[in-house]
N, C-alpha and C positions, 0 to 999 in steps of 0.2 A: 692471532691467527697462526701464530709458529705453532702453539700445543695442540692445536687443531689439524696441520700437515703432520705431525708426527703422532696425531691417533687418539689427540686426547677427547674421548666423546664427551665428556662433561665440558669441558671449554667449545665444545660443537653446539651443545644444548644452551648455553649462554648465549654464545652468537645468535643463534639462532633466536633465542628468547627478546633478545635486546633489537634486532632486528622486523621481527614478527609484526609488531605494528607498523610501522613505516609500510614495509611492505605489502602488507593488507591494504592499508590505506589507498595505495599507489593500483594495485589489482583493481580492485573493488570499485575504485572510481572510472578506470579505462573497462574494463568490462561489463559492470551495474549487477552482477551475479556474484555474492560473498561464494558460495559453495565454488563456485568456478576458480576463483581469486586463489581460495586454499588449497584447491589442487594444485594451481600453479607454481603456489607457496613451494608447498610440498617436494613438487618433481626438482623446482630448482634447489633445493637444498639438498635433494637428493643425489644429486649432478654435482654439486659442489661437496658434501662429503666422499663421492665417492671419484670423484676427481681431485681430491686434497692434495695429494701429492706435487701435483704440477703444477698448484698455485704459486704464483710470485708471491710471496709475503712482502715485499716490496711496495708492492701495488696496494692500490686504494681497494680493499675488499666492499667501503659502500656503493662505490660507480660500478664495480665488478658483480654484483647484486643485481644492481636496479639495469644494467643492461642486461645482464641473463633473463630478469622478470619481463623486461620489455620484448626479447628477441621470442619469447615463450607466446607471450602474448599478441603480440605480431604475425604467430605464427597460426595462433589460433583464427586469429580476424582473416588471413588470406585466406581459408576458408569458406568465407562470406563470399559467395558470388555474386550478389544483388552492389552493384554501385552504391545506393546510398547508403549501407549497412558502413561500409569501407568507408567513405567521406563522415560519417557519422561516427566510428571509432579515430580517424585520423583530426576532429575538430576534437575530440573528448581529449586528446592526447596534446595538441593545441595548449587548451584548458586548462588541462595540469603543470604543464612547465610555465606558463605565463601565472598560478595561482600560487 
């Protein structure tokens, strides 16, 4: 993560390559839409390259992912006005931490 806060795009494209599954995984199953999943993919890594700077390299860069994936996704579901839409994304999410 350090050659990635100081610019290095090929160690970004790693990260991101080594990462890419998990992360798909994780979308894919809380949302049931892959094309959605890699948007999400997408913006958060976009958010995190272009917020590189002020990363802790300290810090755990995989929690620091999968809560940006999740707050993304979170963010898409409050969207959902329909009650059981929201009780149906919050059992999926359930699901995957208990799986």
């Amino acid at each position: 993560m350090d050659r990635v806060t100081q610019g290095d795009e090929a160690a970004f494209t790693q990260l991101r390559s080594y990462f890419h599954m998990p992360a798909f995984k994780f979308c894919s199953v809380l949302l049931k839409d892959d094309t959605e999943a890699e948007s999400i993919i997408d913006s958060v890594f976009d958010k995190i390259w272009n917020e590189r700077l002020a990363f802790n390299t300290e810090g755990n860069f995989q929690s620091y992912l999968f809560s940006n994936l999740k707050d993304q996704i979170f963010g898409k579901m409050k969207k959902y006005s329909d009650p059981a839409a929201r009780k149906q994304y919050l059992d999926r999410i359930q699901s995957f931490r208990a799986g």
